[in-house]
C-alpha positions in Angstrom: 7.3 27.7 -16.0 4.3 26.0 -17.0 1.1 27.3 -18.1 -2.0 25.7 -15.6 -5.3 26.8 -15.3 -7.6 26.0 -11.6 -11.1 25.8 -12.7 -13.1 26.5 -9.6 -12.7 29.6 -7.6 -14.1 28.7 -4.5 -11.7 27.6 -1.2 -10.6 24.7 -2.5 -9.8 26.0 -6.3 -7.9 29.3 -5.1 -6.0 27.5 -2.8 -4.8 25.4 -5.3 -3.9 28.0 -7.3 -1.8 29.9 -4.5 -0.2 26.2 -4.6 0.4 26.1 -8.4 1.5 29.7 -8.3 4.1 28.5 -5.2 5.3 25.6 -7.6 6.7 28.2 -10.0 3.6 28.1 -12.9 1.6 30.7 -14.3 -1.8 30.2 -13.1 -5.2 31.2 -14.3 -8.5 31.0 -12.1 -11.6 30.6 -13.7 -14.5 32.3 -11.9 -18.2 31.1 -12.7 -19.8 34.6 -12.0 -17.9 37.7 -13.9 -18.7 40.2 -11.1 -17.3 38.0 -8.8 -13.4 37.0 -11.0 -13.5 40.9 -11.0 -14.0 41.4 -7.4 -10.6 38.7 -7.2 -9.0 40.2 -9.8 -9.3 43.8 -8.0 -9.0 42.5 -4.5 -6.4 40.0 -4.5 -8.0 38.0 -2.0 -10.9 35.1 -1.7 -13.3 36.2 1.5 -13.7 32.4 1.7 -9.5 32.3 2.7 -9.0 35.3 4.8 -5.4 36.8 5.1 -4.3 35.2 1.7 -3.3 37.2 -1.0 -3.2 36.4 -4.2 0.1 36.2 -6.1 0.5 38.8 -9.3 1.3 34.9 -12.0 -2.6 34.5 -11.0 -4.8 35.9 -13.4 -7.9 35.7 -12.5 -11.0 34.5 -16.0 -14.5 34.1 -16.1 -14.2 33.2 -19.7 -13.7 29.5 -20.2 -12.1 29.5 -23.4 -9.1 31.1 -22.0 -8.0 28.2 -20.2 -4.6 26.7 -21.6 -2.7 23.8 -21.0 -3.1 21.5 -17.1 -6.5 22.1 -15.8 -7.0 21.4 -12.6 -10.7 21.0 -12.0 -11.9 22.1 -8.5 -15.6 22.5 -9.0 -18.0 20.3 -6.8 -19.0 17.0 -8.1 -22.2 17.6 -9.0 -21.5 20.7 -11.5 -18.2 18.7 -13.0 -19.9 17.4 -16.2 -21.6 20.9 -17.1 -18.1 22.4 -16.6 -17.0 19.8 -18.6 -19.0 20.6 -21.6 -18.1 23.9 -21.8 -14.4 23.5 -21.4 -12.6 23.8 -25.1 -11.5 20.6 -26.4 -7.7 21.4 -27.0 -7.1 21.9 -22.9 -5.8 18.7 -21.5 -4.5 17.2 -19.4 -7.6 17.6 -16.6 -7.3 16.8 -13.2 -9.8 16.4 -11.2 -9.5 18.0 -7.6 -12.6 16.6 -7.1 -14.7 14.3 -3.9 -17.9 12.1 -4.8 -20.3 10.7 -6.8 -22.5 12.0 -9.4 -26.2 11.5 -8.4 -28.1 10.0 -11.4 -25.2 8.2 -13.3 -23.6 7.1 -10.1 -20.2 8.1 -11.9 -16.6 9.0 -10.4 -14.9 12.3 -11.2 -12.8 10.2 -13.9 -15.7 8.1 -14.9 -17.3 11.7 -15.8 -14.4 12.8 -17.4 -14.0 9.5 -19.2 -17.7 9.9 -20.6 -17.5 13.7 -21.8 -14.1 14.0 -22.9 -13.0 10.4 -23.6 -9.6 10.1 -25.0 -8.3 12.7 -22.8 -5.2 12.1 -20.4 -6.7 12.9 -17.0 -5.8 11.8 -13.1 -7.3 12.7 -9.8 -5.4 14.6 -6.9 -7.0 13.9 -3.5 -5.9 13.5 0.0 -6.0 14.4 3.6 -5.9 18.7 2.6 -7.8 21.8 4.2 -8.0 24.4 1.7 -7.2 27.1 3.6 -3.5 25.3 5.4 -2.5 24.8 1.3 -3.2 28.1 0.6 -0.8 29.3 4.2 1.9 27.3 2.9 1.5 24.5 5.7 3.0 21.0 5.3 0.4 18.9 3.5 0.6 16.0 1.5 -1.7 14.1 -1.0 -2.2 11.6 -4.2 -1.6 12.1 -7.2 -3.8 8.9 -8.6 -3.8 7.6 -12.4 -3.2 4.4 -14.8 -0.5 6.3 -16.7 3.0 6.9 -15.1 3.9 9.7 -17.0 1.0 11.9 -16.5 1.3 11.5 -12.7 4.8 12.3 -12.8 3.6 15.4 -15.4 1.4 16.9 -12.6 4.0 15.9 -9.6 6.6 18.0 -11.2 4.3 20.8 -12.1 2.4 21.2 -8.7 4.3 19.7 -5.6 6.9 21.8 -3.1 9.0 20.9 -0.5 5.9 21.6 2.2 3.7 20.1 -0.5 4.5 16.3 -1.2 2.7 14.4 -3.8 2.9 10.7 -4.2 2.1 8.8 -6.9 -0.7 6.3 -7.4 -1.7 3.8 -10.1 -4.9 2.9 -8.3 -7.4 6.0 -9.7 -10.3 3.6 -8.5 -9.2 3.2 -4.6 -7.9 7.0 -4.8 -11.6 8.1 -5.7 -13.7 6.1 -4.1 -11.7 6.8 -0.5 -12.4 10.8 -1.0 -16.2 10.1 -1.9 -17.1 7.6 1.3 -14.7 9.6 3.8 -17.1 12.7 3.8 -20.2 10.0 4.2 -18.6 8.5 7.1 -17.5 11.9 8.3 -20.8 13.3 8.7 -21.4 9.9 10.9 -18.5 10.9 12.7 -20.0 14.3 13.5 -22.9 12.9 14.4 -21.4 11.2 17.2 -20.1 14.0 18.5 -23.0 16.0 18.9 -25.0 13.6 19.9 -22.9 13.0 22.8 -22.1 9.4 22.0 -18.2 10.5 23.0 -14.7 9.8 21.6 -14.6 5.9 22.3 -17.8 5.5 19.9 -16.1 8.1 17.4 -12.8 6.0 17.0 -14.9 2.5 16.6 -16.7 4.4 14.2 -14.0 5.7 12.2 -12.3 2.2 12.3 -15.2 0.2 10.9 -15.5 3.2 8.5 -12.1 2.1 7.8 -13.2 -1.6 6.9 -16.3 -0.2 5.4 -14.1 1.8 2.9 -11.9 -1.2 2.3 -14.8 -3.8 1.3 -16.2 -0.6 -1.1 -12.8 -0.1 -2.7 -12.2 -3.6 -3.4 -15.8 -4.6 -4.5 -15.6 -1.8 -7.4 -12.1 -2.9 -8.4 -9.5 -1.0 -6.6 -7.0 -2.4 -4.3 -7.3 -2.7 -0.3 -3.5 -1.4 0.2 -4.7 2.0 -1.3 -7.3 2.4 1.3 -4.1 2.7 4.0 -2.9 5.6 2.3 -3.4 9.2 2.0 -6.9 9.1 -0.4 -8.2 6.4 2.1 -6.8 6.7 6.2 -5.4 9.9 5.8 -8.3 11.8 4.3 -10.7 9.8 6.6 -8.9 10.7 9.6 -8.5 14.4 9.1 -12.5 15.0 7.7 -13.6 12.7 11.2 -11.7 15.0 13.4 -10.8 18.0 12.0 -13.3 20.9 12.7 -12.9 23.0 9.5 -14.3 19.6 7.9 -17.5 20.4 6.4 -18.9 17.1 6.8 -18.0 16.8 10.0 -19.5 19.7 11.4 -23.1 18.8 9.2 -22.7 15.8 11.2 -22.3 17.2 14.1 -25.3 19.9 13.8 -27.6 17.1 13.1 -26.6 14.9 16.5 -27.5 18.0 18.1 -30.7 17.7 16.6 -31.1 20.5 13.9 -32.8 19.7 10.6 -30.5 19.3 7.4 -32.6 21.6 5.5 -31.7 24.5 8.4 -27.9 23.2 8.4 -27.6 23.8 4.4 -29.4 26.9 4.4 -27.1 28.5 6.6 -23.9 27.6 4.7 -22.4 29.0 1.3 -19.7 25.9 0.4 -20.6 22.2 -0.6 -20.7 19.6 2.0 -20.5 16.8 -0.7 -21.6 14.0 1.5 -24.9 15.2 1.5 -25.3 13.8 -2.5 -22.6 11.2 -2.0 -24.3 9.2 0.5 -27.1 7.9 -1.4 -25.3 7.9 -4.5 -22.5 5.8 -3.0 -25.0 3.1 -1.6 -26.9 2.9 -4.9 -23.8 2.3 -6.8 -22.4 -0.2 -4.4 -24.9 -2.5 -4.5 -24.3 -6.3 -2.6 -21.7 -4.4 -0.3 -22.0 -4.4 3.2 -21.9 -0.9 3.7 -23.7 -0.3 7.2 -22.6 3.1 7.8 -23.0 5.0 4.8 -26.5 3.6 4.6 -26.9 4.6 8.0 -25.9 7.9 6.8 -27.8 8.1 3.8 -31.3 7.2 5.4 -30.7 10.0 7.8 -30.1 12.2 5.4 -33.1 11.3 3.3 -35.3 11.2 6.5 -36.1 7.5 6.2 -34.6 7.0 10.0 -34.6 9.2 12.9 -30.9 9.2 15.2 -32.3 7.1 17.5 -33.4 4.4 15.2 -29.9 4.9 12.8 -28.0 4.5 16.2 -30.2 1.2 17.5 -29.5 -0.3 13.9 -25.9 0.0 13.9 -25.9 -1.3 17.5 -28.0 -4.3 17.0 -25.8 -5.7 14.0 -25.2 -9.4 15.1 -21.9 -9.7 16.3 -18.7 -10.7 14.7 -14.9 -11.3 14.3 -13.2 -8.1 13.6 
């Protein structure tokens, strides 16, 4: 049995940790605010994943210093680096259960990681995953992405089941980048939707998104073949379609016409393409990235629908 700690106690994070306590480990989740690891630790369950109980190897922290041995880090991207700092040195290796960019430094999860904690052994688990089917126990699978074989194989060993299957990856670039622009190019996709623009102009979205995600991966030095796997297809294809997707259902609130400010205000988890989109475009620089920008001067009020809808229709055409 190993020792893990989830970092993150949100959907996401206690799902993972009903995962790594289904793997066989020991698990600890960390809690930001005490009152709330208490109400978890008393309660056995997470109101954010109804009808799932806790299991009695998850001890429930609010006390970073207490975490020991893998840490799995399932914050959202924009609070990583502050968790980060506070997180004792001695823990390692991270992992970072995390989609995006970080606004300002333009940074990947492991670029973040790299820059606070350099030195330190850490890969990124992604993939096509809805927090609350991993927490039920239903057939997933995802990616297990870093340079060094033995760490992936580390985390493998330590976190996947027989209805959980991990694959390995030596492409942490490709891996990332496909979980940050899938939620940008979901929101597009929800857009569609409730705007009315129908399924035909959702799956020619989602399969230039495709190519979109393809030229990103490979301008910033990953490989194309990585963006046909689970980080890239897979994820894209479940967040464009799936209507627990968070992104997807933004996008879809704002075809229907609702403001973005409303569409946050009403909601209590992340939807990280809101900060990835322009983040993602600034970083990407000299890539032909039509729909995220699309996406991101939506977002930032620079275009209304209509005019973000014209300019993607009016692109001169082309070979596929």
């Amino acid at each position: 049995m190993s020792e893990l700690t989830v970092i993150g106690a949100g959907a996401w994070g206690t799902a993972l940790a009903v995962q790594a306590a289904r793997a066989g480990n020991s698990v600890r989740l960390w809690a930001r605010n005490p009152s709330r690891a208490a109400r978890l630790a008393a309660e056995r369950e997470n109101p954010r994943l109804p009808g799932i109980r806790l299991p009695e190897v998850i001890g429930v922290i609010d006390d970073l210093s207490q975490a020991a041995d893998i840490c799995l880090l399932a914050v959202p991207m924009q609070h990583l680096r502050a968790v980060l700092s506070r997180l004792p040195r001695t823990v390692e290796p991270l992992v970072a259960c995390v989609k995006g960019v970080e606004t300002g430094s333009l940074r990947l999860p492991l670029e973040v990681i790299a820059e606070v904690r350099p030195g330190t052994p850490a890969a990124i688990l992604t993939g096509p995953n809805f927090a609350h089917e991993i927490a039920a126990g239903l057939p997933a699978a995802a990616v297990v992405a870093a340079s060094d074989a033995t760490l992936r194989e580390r985390v493998i060993a330590t976190l996947a089941t027989a209805a959980f299957r991990l694959y390995g990856n030596d492409d942490p670039i490709g891996a990332q980048i496909g979980g940050a622009a899938k939620n940008v190019i979901a929101i597009a996709a929800g857009v569609v939707i409730g705007a009315g623009l129908g399924e035909n102009a959702r799956a020619a979205l989602i399969t230039r998104g495709l190519a979109e995600l393809a030229r990103l991966v490979v301008a910033l030095g990953g490989r194309a073949e990585t963006v046909m796997g689970l980080s890239g297809l897979g994820d894209l294809l479940l967040t464009c379609t799936g209507q627990s997707s968070r992104n997807f259902s933004l996008g879809v609130a704002l075809g229907h016409g609702d403001k973005l400010a409303d569409i946050l205000g009403t909601r209590s988890g992340v939807t990280e393409g809101v900060a990835t989109a322009p983040a993602l475009v600034a970083r990407a620089i000299g890539v032909d990235l039509p729909i995220c920008s699309a996406v991101a001067h939506l977002l930032g009020g620079r275009v209304t629908l209509t005019e973000a809808m014209s300019n993607l229709l009016s692109r001169p055409r082309r070979n596929e």
